[in-house]
C-alpha positions in Angstrom: 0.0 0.0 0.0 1.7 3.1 -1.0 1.0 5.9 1.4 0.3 9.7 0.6 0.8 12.8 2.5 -2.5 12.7 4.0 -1.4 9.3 5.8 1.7 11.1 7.2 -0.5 13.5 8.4 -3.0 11.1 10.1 -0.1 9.7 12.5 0.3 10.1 15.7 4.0 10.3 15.9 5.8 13.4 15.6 9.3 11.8 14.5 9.7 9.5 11.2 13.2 7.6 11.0 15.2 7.9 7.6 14.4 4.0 6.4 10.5 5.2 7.1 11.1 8.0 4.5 13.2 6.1 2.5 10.7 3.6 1.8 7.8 7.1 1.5 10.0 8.3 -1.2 11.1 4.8 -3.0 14.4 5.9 -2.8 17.5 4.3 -0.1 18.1 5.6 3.3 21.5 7.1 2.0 20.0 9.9 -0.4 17.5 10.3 2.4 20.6 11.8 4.1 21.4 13.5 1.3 18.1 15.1 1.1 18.6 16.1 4.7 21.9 17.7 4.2 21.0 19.2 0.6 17.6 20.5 1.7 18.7 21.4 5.5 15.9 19.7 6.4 15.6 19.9 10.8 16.8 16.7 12.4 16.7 15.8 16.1 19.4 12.9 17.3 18.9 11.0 20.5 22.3 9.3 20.3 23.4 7.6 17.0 19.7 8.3 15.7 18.3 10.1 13.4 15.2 11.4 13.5 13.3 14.0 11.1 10.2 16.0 12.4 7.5 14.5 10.7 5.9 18.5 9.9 9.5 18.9 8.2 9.6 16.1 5.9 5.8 17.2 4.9 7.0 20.8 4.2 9.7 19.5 2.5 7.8 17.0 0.4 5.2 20.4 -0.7 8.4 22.7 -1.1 9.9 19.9 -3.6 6.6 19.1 -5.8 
């Protein structure tokens, strides 16, 4: 089932991993870094972990329609 913005939306959680967005996107967790660091897209990291504010990704997902 391939999910859409709205279904980011509808979540609860306000933190997405990089493999969740990698598999969003179709694309591998490495250019989802990329992304990050191209795009300076807001991270948080709780030790080796990164996580990306699910209301950044969205934005970032309209900004790069």
């Amino acid at each position: 089932m391939k999910k859409t913005i709205e279904d980011l939306q509808k979540t609860d959680r306000e933190f997405l991993t990089a493999r969740e967005i990698a598999e969003f996107m179709g694309v591998s967790r490495k250019t989802v870094y990329k992304y990050i660091k191209s795009f300076n897209i807001r991270v948080e990291r709780i030790g080796k972990r990164v996580l990306i504010p699910k209301r950044a990704f969205i934005e970032f997902i309209l900004r790069t329609r």
